[in-house]
C-alpha positions in Angstrom: 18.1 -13.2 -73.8 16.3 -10.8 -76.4 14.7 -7.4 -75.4 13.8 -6.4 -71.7 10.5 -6.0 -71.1 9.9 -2.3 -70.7 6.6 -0.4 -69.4 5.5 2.9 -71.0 8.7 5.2 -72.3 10.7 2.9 -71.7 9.9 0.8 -74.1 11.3 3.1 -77.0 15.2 3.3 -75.0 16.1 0.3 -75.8 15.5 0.9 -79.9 14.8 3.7 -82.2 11.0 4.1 -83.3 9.6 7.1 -84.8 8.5 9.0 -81.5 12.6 9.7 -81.7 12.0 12.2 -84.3 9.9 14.0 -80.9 12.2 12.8 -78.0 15.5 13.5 -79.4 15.5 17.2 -79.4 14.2 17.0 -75.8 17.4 14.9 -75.3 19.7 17.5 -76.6 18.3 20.4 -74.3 18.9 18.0 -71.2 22.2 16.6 -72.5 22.6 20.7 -72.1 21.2 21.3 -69.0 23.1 18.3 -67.3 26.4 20.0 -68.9 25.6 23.3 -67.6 24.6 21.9 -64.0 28.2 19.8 -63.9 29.9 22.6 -64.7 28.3 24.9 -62.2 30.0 22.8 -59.3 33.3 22.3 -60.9 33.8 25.7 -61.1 32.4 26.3 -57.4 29.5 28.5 -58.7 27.0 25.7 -57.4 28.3 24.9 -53.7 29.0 21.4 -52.7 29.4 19.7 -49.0 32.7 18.0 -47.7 32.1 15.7 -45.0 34.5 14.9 -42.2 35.1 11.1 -43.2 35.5 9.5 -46.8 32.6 9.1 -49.2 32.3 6.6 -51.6 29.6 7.1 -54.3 27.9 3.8 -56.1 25.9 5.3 -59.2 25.0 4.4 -62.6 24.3 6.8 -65.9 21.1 5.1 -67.4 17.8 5.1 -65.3 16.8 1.9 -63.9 18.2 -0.9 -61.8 21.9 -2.1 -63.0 22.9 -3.9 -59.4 23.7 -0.8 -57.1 22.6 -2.3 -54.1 24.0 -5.3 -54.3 27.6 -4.1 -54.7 26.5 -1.5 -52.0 26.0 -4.6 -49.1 29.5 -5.9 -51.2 31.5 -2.7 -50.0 30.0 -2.7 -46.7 31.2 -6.0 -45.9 35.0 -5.5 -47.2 34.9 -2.4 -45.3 34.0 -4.1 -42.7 36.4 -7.0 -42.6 39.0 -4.7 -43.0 38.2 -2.8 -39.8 36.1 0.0 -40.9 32.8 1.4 -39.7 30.3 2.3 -42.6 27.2 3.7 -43.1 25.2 3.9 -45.7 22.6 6.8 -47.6 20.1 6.3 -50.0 17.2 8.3 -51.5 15.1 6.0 -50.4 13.1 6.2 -54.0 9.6 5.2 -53.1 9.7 5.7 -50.2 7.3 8.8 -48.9 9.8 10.2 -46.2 12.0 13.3 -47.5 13.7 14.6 -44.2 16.5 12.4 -43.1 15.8 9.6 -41.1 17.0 6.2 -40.1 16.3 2.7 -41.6 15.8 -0.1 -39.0 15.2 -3.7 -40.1 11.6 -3.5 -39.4 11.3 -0.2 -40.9 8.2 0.1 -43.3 9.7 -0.1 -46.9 6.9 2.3 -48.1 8.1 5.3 -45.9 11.7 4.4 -46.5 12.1 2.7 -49.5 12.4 -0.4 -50.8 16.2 -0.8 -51.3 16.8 1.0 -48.1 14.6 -1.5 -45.9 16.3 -4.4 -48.1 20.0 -3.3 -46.8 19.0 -2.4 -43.0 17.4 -5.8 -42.8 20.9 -7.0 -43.2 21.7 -5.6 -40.1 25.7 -5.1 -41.6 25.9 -1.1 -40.9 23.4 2.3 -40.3 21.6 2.6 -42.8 19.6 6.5 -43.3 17.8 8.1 -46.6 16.9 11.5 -47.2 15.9 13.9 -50.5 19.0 15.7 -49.0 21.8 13.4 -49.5 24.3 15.5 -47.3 21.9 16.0 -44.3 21.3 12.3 -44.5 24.9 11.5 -44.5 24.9 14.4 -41.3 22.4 12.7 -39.7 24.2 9.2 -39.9 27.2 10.5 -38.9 25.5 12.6 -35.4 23.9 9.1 -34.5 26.6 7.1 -35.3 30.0 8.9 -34.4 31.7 5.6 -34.9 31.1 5.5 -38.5 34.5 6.7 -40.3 33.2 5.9 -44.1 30.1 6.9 -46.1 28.6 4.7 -48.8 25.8 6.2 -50.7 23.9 4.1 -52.4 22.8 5.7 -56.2 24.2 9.4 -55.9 26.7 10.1 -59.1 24.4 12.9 -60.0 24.3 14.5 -56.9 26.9 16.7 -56.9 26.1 18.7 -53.9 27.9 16.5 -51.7 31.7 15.9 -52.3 33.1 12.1 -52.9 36.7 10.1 -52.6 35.6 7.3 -54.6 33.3 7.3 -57.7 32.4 3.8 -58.9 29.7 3.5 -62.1 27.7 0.3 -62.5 26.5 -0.7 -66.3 24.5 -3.2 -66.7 26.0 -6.0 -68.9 23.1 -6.6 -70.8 21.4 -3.7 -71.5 24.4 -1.5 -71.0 23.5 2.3 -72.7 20.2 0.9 -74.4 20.0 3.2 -77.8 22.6 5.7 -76.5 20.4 8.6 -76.0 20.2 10.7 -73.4 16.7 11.2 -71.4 13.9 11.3 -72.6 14.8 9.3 -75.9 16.8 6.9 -73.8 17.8 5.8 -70.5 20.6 7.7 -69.6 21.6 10.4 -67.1 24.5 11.4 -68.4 26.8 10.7 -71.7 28.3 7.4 -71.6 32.3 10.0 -71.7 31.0 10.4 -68.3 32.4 6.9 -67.3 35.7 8.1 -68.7 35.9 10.4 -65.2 34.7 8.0 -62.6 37.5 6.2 -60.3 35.8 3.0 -61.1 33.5 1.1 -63.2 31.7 -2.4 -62.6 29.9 -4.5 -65.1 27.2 -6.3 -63.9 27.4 -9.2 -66.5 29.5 -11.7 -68.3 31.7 -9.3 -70.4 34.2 -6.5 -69.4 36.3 -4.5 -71.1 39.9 -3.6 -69.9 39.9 -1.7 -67.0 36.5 -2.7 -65.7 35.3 -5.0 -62.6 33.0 -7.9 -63.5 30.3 -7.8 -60.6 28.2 -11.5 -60.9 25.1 -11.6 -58.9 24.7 -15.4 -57.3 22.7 -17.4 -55.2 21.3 -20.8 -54.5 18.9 -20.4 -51.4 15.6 -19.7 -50.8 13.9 -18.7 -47.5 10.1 -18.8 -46.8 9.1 -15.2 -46.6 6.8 -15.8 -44.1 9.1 -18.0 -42.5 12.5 -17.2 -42.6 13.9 -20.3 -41.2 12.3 -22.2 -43.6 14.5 -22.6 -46.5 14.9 -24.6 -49.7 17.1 -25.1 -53.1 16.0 -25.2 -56.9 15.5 -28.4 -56.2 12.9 -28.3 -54.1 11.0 -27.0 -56.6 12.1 -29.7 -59.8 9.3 -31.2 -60.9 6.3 -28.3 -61.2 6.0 -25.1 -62.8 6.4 -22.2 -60.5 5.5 -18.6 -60.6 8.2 -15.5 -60.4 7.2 -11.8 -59.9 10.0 -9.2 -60.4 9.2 -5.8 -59.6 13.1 -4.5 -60.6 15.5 -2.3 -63.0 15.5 -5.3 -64.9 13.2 -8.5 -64.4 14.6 -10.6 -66.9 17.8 -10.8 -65.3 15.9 -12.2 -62.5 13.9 -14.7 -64.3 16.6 -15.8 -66.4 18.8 -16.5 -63.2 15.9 -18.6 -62.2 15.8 -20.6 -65.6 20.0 -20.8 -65.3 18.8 -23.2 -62.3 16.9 -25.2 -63.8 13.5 -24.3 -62.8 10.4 -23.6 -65.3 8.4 -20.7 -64.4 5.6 -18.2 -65.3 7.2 -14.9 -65.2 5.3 -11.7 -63.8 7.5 -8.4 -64.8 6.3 -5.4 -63.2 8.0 -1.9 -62.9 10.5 -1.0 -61.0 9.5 -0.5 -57.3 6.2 -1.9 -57.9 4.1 -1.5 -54.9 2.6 -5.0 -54.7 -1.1 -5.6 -53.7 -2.4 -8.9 -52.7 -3.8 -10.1 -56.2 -0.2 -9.8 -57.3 0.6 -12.8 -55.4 -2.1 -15.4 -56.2 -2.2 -17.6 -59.0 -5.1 -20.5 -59.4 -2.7 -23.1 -59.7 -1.6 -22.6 -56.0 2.2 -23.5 -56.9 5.0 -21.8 -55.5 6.1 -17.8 -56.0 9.4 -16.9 -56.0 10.6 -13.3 -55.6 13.5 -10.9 -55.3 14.8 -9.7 -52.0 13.9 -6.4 -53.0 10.5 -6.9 -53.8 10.0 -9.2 -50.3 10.6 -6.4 -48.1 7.1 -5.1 -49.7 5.0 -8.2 -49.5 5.0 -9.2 -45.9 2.1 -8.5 -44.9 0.0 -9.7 -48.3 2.4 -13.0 -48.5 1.6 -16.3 -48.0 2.8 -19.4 -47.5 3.9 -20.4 -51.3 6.0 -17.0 -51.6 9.6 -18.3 -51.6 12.6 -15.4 -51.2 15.8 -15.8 -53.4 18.7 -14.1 -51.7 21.5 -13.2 -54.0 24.8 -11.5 -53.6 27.7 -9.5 -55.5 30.9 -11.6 -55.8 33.6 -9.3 -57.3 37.0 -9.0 -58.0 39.3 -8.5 -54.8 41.4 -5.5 -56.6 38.2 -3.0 -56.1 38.4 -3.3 -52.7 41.9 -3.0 -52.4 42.1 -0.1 -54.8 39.3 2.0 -53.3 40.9 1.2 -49.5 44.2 3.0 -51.3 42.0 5.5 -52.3 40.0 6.8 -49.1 42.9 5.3 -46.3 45.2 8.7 -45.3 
């Protein structure tokens, strides 16, 4: 598929250029500060929060979207199915809200975040975001006394709150990028850090022993200004359309979109783009397609011709089964 398209720094992650000889000793003094900070709440100098019910963390070591979300809205449902009540936390990253607060379906994505609005719309389980991961998680669990498992959606680094279940998600294609830590690459942490996790799941075509494969499908398209309205790939045989992509990762998006046959004029922005009306209009009037993620922030600048893929995780039946072994007294 070649090189992701990358905007600004992120450009130089994914290859080794000169400004290295700049970024890498930057790297090294946060490769020591993350060290340090790790080790403050392992040996209880840094204080951390237990909550009353299981937590199950969903995280990734490099910066950028690797499929959290998606495997999120996977766990919920098993949970689910299996008699559980979740809720979920996020940061709600681009979101302006800090104090905790809950995320309806019509909630507006630009106080609570894209990704947070995308899984309330759902409608599977509470959904709540907060700077303050354990006062979210709090907050959830005051409103909703029924719910007996926490999800939180992008928290490995957040140590402050305690966790049953760690699960990693690497991004099949991209994976560690050139290996460096921040600034000089894209990840959070060393990739050793995978070593510690409970589990870790590969969003992509090839795992290596040990690991869940997580593949991201879907065939159907809905209007987004009519829901009910939907179509296939095609519906759209026959013309070029466009695709915007806002995400981790865009050409994951646009290449799922070729996989189905369709030819297109793809339109990477960065992740949680906030979208303005002349993002959406092309003079050739034919059809947009989008991510679910990006939707949630169109609504009100959408027209007719902005289709809606929705997509979800299909994984291996042993990760549920392993983490219900895991949090079930």
């Amino acid at each position: 598929m070649g090189k992701p398209a990358m905007h600004g720094l992120q450009w130089h992650w994914y290859r080794i250029t000169p400004l290295h000889l700049l970024l890498w000793p930057l790297s090294l003094i946060f490769h020591l500060i993350v060290t340090i900070r790790r080790l403050l709440f392992r040996l209880g100098i840094s204080s951390s929060i237990k909550l009353p019910v299981p937590v199950i963390i969903v995280g990734n070591i490099s910066v950028g979207g690797t499929g959290k979300t998606p495997l999120t809205l996977w766990l919920a449902e098993q949970l689910l199915a299996d008699g559980w009540h979740p809720g979920i936390i996020s940061r709600g990253f681009g979101g302006k809200g800090n104090k905790p607060q809950e995320v309806l379906h019509d909630s507006d994505p630009a106080q609570v975040g894209d990704e947070p609005a995308l899984m309330a719309q759902r409608l599977l389980c509470p959904v709540w975001t907060g700077r303050d991961r354990p006062a979210a998680a709090r907050a959830l669990l005051a409103a909703h006394p029924e719910c007996d498992v926490i999800i939180s959606d992008d928290g490995l680094q957040h140590y402050r709150l305690q966790r049953d279940v760690e699960i990693a998600v690497v991004d099949g294609i991209r994976r560690f990028g050139n290996g460096f830590l921040l600034p000089a690459g894209p990840l959070r942490e060393p990739p050793s850090r995978l070593r510690e996790v409970d589990a870790v799941v590969v969003n992509g075509d090839k795992v290596a022993v040990g690991e869940f494969m997580m593949q991201l499908e879907g065939v159907h398209f809905y209007n987004l200004l009519n829901p009910e309205m939907t179509a296939t790939a095609a519906d759209f045989q026959g013309q070029t359309v466009h695709a915007v992509a806002g995400i981790g990762h865009p050409e994951r998006f646009f290449g799922y979109l070729k996989k189905l046959g369709l030819i297109l004029i793809a339109h990477p922005y960065p992740d949680h783009h906030q979208f303005s009306a002349a993002d959406l209009v092309f003079s050739d009037g034919n059809a947009l397609l989008m991510t679910e993620k990006d939707a949630v922030k169109c609504m009100a600048i959408a027209d007719e011709k902005c289709w809606v893929l929705r997509v979800d995780a299909r994984l291996d039946p042993a990760l549920i089964q392993f983490i219900l072994k895991k949090i079930t007294p």
